[in-house]
C-alpha positions as CSV (number, residue, x, y, z in Angstrom):
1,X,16.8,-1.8,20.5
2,X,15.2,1.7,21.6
3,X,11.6,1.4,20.8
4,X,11.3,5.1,20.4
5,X,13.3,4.5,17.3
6,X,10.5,2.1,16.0
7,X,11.9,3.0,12.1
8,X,14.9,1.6,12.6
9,X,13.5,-1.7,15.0
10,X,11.4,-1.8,11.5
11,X,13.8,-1.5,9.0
12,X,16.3,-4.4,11.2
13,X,13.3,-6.6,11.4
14,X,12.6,-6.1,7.6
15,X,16.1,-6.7,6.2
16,X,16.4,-9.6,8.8
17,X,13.4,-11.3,7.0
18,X,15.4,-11.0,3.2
19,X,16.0,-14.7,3.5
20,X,12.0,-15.8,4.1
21,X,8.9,-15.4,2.4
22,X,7.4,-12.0,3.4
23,X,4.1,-13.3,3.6
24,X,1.1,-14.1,6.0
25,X,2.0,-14.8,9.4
26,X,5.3,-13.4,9.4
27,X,3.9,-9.9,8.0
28,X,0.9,-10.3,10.0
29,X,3.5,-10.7,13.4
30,X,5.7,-7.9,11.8
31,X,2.8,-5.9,11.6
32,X,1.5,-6.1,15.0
33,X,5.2,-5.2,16.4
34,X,5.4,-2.3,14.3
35,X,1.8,-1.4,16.1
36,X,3.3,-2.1,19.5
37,X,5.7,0.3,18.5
38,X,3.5,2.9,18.2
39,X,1.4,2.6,21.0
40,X,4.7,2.3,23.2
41,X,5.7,6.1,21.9
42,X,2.3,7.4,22.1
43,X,2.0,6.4,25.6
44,X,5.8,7.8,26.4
45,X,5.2,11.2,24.7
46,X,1.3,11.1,26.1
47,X,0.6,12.0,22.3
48,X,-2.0,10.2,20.0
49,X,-0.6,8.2,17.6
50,X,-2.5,10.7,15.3
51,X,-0.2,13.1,16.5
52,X,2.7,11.1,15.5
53,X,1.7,10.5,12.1
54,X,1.8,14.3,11.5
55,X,-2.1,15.4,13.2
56,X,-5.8,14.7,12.8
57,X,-6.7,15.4,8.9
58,X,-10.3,14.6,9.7
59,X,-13.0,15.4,12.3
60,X,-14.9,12.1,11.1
61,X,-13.5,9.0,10.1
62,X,-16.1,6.7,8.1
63,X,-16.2,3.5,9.3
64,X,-16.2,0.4,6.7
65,X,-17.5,-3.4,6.9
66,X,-14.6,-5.8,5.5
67,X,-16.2,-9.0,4.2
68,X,-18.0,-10.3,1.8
69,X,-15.4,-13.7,1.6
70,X,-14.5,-16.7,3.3
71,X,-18.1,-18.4,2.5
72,X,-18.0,-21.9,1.3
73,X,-20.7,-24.1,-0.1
74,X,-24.7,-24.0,-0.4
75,X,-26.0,-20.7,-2.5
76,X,-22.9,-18.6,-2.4
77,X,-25.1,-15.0,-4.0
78,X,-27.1,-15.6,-1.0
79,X,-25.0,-16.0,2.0
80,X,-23.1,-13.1,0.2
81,X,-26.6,-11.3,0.0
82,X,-27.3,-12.0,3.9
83,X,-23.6,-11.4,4.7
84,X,-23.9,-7.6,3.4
85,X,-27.8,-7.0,4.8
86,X,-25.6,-8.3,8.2
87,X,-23.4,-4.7,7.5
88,X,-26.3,-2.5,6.3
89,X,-28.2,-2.9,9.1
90,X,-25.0,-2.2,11.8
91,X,-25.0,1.2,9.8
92,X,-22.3,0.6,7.6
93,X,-22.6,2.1,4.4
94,X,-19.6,0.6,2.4
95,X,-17.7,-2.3,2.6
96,X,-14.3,-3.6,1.4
């Protein structure tokens, strides 16, 4: 398929998957083709992929911490606690 047509590689790949759980790694891999997609026409139009997606809408993009899960055992509040002093003090200012 032409990857400059990356909707339509999407959409095959998509309807191909009607018959399996669209879920975890298979979105995960899905996902990660569709981003190779893009890359592959930004790099053959020499265009951000900004630029693609219809332009820049911001100067400044604000950076997040995701986390905050995948603790297990011993005083949960306080890993959690420690976990999110970890973000603060890289300069993050939110988290999700």
């Amino acid at each position: 398929m032409n990857a400059l047509e990356h909707e339509t590689v999407w959409q095959e790949m998509y309807r191909r998957s009607l018959d399996f759980a669209r879920k975890g790694t298979f979105m995960a891999g899905l996902s990660a083709i569709d981003i190779a997609l893009w890359d592959i026409k930004g790099k053959y139009f020499g265009l951000p992929i900004c630029s693609l997606l219809g332009g820049q809408k911001s100067k400044f993009i604000k950076p997040y911490a995701t986390g905050l899960y995948f603790t297990h055992g011993g005083d949960l509040m306080q890993k959690l606690i420690d976990e999110a002093k970890i973000y603060k003090n890289q300069g993050f200012q939110g988290t999700l």
